[in-house]
C-alpha positions in Angstrom: 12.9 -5.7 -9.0 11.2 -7.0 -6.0 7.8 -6.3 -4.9 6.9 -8.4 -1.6 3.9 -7.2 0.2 4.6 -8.6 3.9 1.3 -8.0 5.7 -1.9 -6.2 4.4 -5.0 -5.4 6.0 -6.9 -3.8 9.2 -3.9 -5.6 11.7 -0.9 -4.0 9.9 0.1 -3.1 6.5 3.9 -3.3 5.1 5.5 -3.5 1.9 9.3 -4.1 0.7 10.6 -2.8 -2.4 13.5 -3.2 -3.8 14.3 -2.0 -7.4 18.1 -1.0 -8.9 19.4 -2.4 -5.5 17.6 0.0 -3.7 15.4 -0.9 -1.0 12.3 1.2 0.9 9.9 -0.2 2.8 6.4 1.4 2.8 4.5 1.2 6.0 5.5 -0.4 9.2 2.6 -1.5 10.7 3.6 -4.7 12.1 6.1 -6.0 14.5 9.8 -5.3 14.5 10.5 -8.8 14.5 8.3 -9.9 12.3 9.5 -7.2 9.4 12.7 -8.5 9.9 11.7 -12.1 9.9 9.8 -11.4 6.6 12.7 -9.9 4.9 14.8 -12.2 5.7 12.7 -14.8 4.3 12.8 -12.9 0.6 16.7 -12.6 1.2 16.6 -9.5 2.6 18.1 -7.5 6.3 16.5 -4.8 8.0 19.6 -3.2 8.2 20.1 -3.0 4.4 16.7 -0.6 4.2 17.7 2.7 2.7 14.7 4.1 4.3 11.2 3.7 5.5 7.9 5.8 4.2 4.6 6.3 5.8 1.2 6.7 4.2 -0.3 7.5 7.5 -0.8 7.5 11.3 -3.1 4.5 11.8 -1.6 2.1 13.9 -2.0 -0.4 11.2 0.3 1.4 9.6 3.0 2.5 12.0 2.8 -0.2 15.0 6.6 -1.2 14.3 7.6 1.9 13.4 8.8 2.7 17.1 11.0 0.0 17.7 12.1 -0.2 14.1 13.6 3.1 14.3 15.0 2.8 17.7 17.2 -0.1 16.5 18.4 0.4 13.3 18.2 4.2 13.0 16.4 4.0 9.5 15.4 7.2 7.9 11.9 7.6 7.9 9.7 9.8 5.5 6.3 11.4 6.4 4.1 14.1 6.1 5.0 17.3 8.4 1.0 16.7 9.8 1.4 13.2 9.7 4.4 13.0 12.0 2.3 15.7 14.5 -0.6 13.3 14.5 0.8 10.1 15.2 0.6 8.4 18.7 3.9 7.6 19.1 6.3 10.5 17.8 7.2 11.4 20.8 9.1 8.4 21.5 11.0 7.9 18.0 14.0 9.5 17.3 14.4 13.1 16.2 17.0 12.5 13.4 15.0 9.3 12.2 12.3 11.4 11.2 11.9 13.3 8.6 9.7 15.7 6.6 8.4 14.2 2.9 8.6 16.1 0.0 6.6 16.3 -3.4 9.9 14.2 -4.7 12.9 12.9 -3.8 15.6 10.5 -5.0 16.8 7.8 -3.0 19.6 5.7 -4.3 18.1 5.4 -7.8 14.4 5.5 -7.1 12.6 8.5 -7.6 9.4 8.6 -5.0 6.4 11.0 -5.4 4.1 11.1 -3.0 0.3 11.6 -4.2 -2.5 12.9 -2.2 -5.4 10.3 -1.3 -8.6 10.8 0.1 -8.7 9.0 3.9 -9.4 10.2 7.2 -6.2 11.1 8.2 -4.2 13.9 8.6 -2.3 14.0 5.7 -2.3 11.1 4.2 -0.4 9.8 0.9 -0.1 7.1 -1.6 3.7 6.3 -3.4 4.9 6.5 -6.6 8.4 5.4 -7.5 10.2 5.2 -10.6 13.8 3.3 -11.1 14.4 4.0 -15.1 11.5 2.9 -17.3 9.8 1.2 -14.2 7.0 2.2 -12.2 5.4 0.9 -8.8 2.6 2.6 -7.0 1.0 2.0 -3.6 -2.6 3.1 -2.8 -4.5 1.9 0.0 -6.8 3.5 2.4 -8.5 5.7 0.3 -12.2 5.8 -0.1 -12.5 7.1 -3.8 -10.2 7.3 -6.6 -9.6 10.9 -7.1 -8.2 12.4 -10.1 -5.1 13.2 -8.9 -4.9 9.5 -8.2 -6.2 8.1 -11.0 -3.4 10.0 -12.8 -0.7 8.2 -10.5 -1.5 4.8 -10.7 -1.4 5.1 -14.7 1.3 3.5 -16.9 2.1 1.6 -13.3 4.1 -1.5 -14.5 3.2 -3.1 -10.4 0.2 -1.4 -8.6 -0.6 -2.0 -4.7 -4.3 -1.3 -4.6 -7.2 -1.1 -2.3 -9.8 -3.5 -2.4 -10.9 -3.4 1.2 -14.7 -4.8 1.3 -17.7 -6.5 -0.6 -20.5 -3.6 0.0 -23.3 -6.1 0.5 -21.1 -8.5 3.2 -20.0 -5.0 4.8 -23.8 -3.2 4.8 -25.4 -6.9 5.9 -22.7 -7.3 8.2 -22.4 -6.9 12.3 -20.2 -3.8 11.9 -22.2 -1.1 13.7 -23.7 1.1 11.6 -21.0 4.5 12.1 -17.9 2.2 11.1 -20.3 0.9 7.6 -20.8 4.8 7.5 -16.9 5.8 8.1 -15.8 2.9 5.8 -18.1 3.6 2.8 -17.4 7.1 3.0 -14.9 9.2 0.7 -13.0 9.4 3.2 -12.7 5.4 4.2 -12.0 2.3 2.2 -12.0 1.2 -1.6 -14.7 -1.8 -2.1 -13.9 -4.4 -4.5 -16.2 -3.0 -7.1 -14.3 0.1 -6.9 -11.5 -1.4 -7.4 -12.4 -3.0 -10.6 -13.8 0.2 -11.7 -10.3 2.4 -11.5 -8.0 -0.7 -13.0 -10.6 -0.9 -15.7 -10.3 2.2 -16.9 -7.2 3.1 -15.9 -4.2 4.0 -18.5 -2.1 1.1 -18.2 0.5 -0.2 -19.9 0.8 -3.5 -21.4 1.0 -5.4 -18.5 0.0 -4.4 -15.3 1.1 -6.7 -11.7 -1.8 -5.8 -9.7 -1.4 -6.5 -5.4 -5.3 -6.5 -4.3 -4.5 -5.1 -0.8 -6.1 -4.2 2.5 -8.9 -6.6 2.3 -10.9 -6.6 5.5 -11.5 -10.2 7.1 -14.8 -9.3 8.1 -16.4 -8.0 4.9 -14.6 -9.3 2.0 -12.9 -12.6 1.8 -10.1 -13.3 -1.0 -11.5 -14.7 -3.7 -14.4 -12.6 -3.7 -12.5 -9.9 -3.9 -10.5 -11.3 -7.0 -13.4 -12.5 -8.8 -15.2 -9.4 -8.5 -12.0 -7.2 -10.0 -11.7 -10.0 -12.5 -15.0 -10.0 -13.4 -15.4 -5.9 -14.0 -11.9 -6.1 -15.8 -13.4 -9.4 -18.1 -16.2 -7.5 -19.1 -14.5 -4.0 -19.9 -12.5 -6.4 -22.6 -9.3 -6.8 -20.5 -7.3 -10.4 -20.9 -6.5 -11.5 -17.1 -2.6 -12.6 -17.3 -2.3 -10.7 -20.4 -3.3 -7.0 -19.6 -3.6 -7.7 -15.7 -2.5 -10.2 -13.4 -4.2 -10.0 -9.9 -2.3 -10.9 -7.2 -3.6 -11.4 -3.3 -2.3 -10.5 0.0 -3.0 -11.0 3.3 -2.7 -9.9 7.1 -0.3 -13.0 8.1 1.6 -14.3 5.4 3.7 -12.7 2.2 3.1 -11.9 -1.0 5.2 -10.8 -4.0 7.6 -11.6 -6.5 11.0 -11.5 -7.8 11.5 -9.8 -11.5 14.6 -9.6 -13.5 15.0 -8.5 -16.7 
């Protein structure tokens, strides 16, 4: 299994797995060349993607997505409102694109898409399953639901939201209807959040934990891991044990590589 998060945050979000040589990427929010320079640099081509899924239309979600498609003719999963709302559909190719279901199987990952709460059309957090495995991706969401607290448990490798310290964000020089949209239900996940839904979330034994989307103007990395840590400390969880926390970033990868 390989979980490699290649960018993360408000200038473009992607992430490469790979699990029972199957490989999806999830997002493509940056460059063309840049996905393929990333995957290259975890071993990987572009060209060996079985296919491509979108959480959203943001642009910092599907900037590459354009080019991506044009090129290597991936096949490309969205939401039937998603595809209608984003900015550049008219321009990607018909058979590249196609509808998401509640489930499908692709090679031998099983992906279930899961409702989030964002201001997007129709927007969607992952869950995918190779045998007794489990990732989940969930960013941009501004609440944990219970639909999605049900999907992120028993995760053995969570992608999760921890967008923005709410004191740097409300003290901030955002104006004040972005603080609003973003502290909404309906925006981003603060860090205290964050520490709330892993701490009392049905986990397994262990549980890899990607801290992801963090905003460079209102949070700053290892705020956001202490505060997580610090929730999950106090709510008797053992950090490396129960959780490891790992952090991503807008310019540079991260991940790992797990055999078994």
């Amino acid at each position: 299994m390989q979980i490699h998060v290649l960018a993360s945050g408000s200038t473009g979000n992607a992430v490469f797995i790979e699990m029972d040589n199957t490989k999806l990427l999830v997002d493509a929010g940056i460059s063309t060349r840049r996905i393929k320079q990333s995957l290259e640099a975890i071993g990987t081509k572009v060209e060996d993607l079985d296919a491509v899924f979108i959480t959203h239309e943001h642009r910092d979600h599907v900037s590459g997505l354009q080019t991506l498609l044009k090129k290597y003719r991936l096949p490309a999963y969205a939401r039937p409102d998603t595809w209608q709302s984003m900015y550049c559909r008219a321009a990607l190719p018909d058979e590249c694109c196609k509808a998401l279901p509640d489930s499908l199987d692709i090679g031998k990952i099983k992906i279930e898409p899961f409702s989030i709460s964002h201001d997007a059309a129709d927007p969607v957090g992952f869950r995918l399953y190779a045998g007794d495995t489990k990732v989940c991706v969930a960013t941009d969401l501004g609440f944990v639901t219970p639909t999605v607290k049900d999907a992120l448990a028993l995760s053995d490798v969570l992608v999760l939201e921890s967008n923005h310290d709410l004191d740097m964000l409300q003290n901030g020089s955002y104006p004040w209807h972005l603080k609003k949209r973003i502290m909404s239900n309906r925006g981003h996940l603060a860090n205290t959040d964050a520490g709330w839904a892993l701490a009392r979330l049905n986990r397994k034994a262990h549980t890899d934990v990607f801290l992801a989307h963090l905003s460079r103007e209102n949070n700053r990395p290892e705020l956001a891991e202490e505060t997580v840590a610090n929730i999950l400390t106090t709510q008797g969880c053992k950090l490396g044990q129960d959780i490891t926390l790992h952090l991503t970033y807008p310019e540079r990868i991260s991940g790992f590589t797990q055999t078994k």
